[in-house]
N, C-alpha and C positions, 0 to 999 in steps of 0.2 A: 399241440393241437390248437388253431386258431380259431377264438371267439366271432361269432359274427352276431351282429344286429342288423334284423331285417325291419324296417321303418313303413306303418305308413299301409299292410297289405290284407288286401278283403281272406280274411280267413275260411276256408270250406271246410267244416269240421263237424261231424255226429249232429248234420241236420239242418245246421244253419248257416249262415255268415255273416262275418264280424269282420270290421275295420280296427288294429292293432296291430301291436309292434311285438317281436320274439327275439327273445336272445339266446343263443347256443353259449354253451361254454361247458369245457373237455367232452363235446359227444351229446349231450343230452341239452335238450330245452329248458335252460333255467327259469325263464320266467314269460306269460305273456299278459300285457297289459294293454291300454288304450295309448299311453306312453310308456316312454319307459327310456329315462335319462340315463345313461350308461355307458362308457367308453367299451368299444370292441376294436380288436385287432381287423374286420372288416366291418364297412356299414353297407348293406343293400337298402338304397329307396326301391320303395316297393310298390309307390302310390299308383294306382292305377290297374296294378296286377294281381292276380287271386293267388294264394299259397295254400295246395292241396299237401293233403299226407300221400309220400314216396308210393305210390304203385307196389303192389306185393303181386307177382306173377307166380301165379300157384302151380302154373303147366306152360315148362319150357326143356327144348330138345337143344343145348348148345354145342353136342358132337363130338366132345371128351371126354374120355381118348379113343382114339382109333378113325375115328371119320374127320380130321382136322378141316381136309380140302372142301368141305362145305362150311365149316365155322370153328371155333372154339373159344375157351370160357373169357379168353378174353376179348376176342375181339367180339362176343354177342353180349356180354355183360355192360362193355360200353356203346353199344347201340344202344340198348335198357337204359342204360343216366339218362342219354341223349333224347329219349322218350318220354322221361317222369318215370321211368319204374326205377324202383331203388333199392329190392327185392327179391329174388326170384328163388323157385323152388324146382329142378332139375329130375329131369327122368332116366331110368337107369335103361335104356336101349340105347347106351351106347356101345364099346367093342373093344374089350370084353364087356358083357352083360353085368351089370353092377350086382350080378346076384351071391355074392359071399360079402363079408364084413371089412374084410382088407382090403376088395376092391372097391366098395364104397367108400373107406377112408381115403382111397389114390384120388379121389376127385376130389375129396375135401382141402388135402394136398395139394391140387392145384389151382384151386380156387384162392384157399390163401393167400400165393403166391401171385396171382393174377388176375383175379376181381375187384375192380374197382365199386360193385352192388355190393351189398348182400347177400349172404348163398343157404341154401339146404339143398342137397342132395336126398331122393326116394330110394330106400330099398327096394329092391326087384323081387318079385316073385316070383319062381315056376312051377313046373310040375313035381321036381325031385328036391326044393331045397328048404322047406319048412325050416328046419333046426333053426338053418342061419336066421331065416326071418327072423324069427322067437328071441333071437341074442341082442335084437336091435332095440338101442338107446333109443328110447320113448322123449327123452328130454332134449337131445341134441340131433335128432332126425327128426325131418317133418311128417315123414307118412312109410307105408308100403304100398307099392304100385304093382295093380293088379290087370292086366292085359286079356280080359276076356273076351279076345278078339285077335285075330293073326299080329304077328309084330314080328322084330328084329331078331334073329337068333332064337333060342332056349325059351321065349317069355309068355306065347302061348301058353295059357293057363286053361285049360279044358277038361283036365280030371276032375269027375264030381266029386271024389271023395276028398282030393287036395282043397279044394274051395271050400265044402266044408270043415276041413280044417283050419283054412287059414281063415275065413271068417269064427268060428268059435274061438280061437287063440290069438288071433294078432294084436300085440301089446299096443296099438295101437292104432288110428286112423288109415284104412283100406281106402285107399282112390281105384279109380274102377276106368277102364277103357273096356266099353260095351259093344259090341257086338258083334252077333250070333254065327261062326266062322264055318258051322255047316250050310246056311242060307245065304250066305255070301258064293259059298262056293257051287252051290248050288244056281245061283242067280248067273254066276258068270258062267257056267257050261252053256245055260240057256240063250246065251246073246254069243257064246261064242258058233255055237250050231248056228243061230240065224247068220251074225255079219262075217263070221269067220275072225281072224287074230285083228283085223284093221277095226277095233270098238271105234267110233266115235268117244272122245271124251264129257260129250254129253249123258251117256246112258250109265258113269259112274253112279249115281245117286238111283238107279238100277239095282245098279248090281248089290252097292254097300247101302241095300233098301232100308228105308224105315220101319220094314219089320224087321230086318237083322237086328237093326238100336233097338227096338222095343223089348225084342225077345230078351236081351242078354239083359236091358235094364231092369225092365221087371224082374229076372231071374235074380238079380243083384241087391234088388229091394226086399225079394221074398227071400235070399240068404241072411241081409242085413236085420229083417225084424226076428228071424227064427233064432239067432244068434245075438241080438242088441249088440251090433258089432258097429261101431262107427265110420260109416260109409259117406264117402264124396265121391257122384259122380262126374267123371270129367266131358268138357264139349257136349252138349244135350243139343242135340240135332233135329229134331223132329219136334211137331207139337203135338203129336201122340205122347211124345215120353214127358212132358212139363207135367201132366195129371199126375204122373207116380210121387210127386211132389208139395208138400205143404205148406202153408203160409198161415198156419193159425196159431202158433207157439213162437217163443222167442229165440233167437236162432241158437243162443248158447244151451238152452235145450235140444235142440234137434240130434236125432243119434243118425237120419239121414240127408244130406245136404248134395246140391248141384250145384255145377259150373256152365256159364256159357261162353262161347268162343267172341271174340269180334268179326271173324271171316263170316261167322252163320249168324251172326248181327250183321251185318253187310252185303255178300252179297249172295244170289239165288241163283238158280241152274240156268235160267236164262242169259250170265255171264260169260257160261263156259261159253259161248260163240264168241267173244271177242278176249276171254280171257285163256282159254284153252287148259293147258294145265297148271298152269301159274295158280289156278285154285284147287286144285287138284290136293283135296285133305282128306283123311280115314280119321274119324265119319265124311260124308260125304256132304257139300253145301247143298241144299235142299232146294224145296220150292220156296216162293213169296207168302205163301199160306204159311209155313214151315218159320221162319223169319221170324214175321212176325208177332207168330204166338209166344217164338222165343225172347222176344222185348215185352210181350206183353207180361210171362212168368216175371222176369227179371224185376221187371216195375212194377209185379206184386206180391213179388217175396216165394213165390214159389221156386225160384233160381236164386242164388247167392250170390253170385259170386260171376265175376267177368274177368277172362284170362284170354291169353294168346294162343297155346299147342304153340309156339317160334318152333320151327322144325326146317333151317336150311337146306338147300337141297343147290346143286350149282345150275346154272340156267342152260347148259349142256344136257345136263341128266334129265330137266325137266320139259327139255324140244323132241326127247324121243317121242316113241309110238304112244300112245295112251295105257297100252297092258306093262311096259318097257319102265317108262316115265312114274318116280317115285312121287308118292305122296306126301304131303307138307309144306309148310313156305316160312318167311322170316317175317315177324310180325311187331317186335318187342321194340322197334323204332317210333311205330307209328301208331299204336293200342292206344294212348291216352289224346292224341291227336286228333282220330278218329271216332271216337267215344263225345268229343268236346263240339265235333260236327254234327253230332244226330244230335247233342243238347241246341246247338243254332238252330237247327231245325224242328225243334219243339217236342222232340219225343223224349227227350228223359233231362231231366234234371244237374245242375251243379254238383248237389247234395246225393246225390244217389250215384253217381258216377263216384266218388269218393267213399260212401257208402259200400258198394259193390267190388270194387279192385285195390280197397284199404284195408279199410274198417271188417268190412266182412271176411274177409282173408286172413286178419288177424286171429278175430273172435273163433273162426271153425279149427285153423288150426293151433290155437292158445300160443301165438306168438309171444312172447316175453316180451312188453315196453314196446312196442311197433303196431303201425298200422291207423293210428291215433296222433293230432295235434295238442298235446298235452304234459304239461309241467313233468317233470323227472322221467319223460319217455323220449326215446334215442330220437335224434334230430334229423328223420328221415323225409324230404320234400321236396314240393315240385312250383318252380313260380313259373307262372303261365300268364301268358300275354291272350287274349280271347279275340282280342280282333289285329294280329298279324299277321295277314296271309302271306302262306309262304305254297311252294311245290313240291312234291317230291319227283325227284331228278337222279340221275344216276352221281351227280356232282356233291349231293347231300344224303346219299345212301352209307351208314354205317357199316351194313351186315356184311361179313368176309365174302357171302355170295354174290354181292351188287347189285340186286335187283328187288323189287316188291311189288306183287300185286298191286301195290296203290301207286306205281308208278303215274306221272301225269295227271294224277288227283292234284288239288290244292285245298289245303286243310284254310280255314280262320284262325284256329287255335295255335298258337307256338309255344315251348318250352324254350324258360328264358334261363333256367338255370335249375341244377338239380343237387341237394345236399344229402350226402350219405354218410349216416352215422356222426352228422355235426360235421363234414365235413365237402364244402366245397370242393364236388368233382367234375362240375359240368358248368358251363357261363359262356353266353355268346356265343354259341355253335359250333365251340371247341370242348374239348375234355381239357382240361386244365390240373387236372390234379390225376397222378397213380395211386392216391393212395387207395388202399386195398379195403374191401366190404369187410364188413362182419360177421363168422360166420352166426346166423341164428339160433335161439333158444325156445326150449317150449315149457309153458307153466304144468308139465301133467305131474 
């Protein structure tokens, strides 16, 4: 494994930044100083660029096994370098449903073999498979994902007495997708009597209304305090549901914690006229009201944590009808691009954008050495250039599906190189290196 020195670089790390120099050596950050005289097998000048800690993406759909023709672990893993995340933590709707223990290890099996990030795989939960959950390694699995709200196959989760269960026993961290799949369904009979099967793709955020999130959130909050069961809720949609959430403790205390997406950081239902279904996501992008309550939680601790839903879909599937046309899109290119654009624009910070998709990622789900720039912690990073405008174009699209909502955006911010695990895998707009992630560890 090749040492590198990086020389020279504004470090964004737990609050602040510093101009210093870091040396990797086999994997981990041996040392960071103001200099630091040292022969490395590489040297990156840095001068001029900020070096954030690797992106940890806590909610990503990469489509292994079974749905390849929209993505898989490889080829959306290195979209993720190619973005600054260096990370990610995987959901089990894929096909088969990840819900027994041998088939959560078949993905871990391929990620070994084909992840160039970072990996954890989520146990799945359903109605009928409690045991298996129970058997899942707390130390080497990030969580169990909990679908309280229509999904893929078997993962609807709707029996009350299952959820009571699985909130009172789950050995560990319940991530939650919220919402309420009798008002949902109820919402859509009602728009389908008035327009009949041709919806409009506007009147989604209709149908998967912000009481449907409400209802399921709060129900997930009042399971999570009756049981002090350790809840992260994923994508928070509404700024109804930001109040179910606290900002007066410190996060490593919290037994409940949220996620926000960057699509419901971006953009609002007013898009769907020129965006159609290309933002077409379950929960649904909201209003401007909606928005920006949710940068407002995020920038004051009542949100944690800022993640993707990457959920490919081919640009085929997503020209159908609007009832036709699946929900989700591929995001893990452009999350920390994106994120660096509303900082140009003055609404959230350096330090909190690294806060938010590192640091707090680490600390909620007790990552082992990651998430953090810091001595004898794995040499996970992103150096970024702040004023290289670049486009996104079909010519510089990663995702197996070739396309992104941010098409014909032009960010400021560019990713000049991305190190996973001490290990140079990303440099000047190529992947450069296969070497393979690691798979993660958690301190419980």
């Amino acid at each position: 494994m090749a040492s590198i020195l990086i020389k020279s670089a504004t470090i964004v790390n737990e609050g602040k930044q510093t101009q210093a120099d870091l040396l990797i050596k086999n994997g981990f950050i041996e040392k960071i100083a103001g200099t630091i005289d040292a022969k490395a097998d590489k040297e990156i000048n840095a001068e001029g660029l900020h070096l954030f800690p690797g992106c940890i993406d806590d909610q990503v759909h990469f489509r292994e096994p079974g749905l390849t023709h929209k993505g898989n672990i490889a080829s959306e893993s290195r979209a993720a370098v190619a973005g600054g995340i260096t990370s990610f933590m995987e959901m089990p709707n894929t096909v088969p449903n990840a819900l027994t223990q041998q088939l959560l290890q078949d993905k871990y099996d391929i990620a070994a073999k084909n992840s160039p990030a970072n990996y954890s795989f989520f146990m799945g939960a359903s109605n009928d498979n409690l045991d298996e959950v129970l058997r899942t390694d707390a130390k080497n699995v990030c969580g169990v994902k909990v679908f309280m709200g229509s999904s893929t196959g078997n993962m609807l989760v709707d029996n009350p007495t299952t959820l009571e269960h699985l909130f009172a026993q789950s050995p560990m961290l319940i991530a939650t997708h919220c919402e309420d799949e009798a008002t949902i369904k109820s919402n859509l009979e009602h728009y389908k009597q008035l327009l009949g099967e041709n919806i409009p793709v506007r009147f989604h955020p209709k149908i998967r209304s912000a009481e449907a999130c409400y209802l399921s959130s709060s129900m997930a909050v009042e399971l999570a305090k009756k049981h002090n069961t350790r809840l992260h809720i994923l994508h928070i949609s509404t700024a109804k549901e930001t109040n179910l959430f606290s900002n007066d403790i410190p996060l490593a205390d919290k037994r409940i914690t949220a996620e926000a997406c960057i699509h419901h950081l971006w953009f609002t239902d007013a898009d769907y006229e020129t965006k159609g279904n290309l933002i077409k996501w379950n929960p649904a992008v909201k209003t401007e009201a909606d928005r920006d309550e949710i940068l407002k939680a995020v920038l004051d601790g009542r949100i944690d944590v800022i993640a993707t839903d990457h959920a490919p879909h081919t640009i085929e599937e997503k020209a159908q009808p609007y009832l036709q046309a699946p929900s989700g899109g591929p995001l893990v290119q452009h999350a920390l691009p994106a994120m660096l654009e509303l900082y140009h624009h003055g609404k959230i910070t350096l330090e909190q954008i690294a806060e938010k998709m590192a640091h707090n990622v680490a600390t909620i789900f007790q990552i082992e050495k990651r998430g953090f720039i810091r001595e004898g912690y794995w040499a996970d990073l992103a150096l970024v250039n702040l004023n290289n405008p670049w486009q996104v174009n079909k010519g510089n699209i990663l995702y197996k599906c070739g396309w992104s909502p941010f098409e014909g955006n032009t960010f400021k911010a560019k990713v000049i190189s991305t190190i996973v695990s001490g290990n140079l895998v990303y440099e000047g707009g190529k992947l450069i290196s296969e070497q393979s992630g690691q798979r993660m560890t958690f301190a419980r």
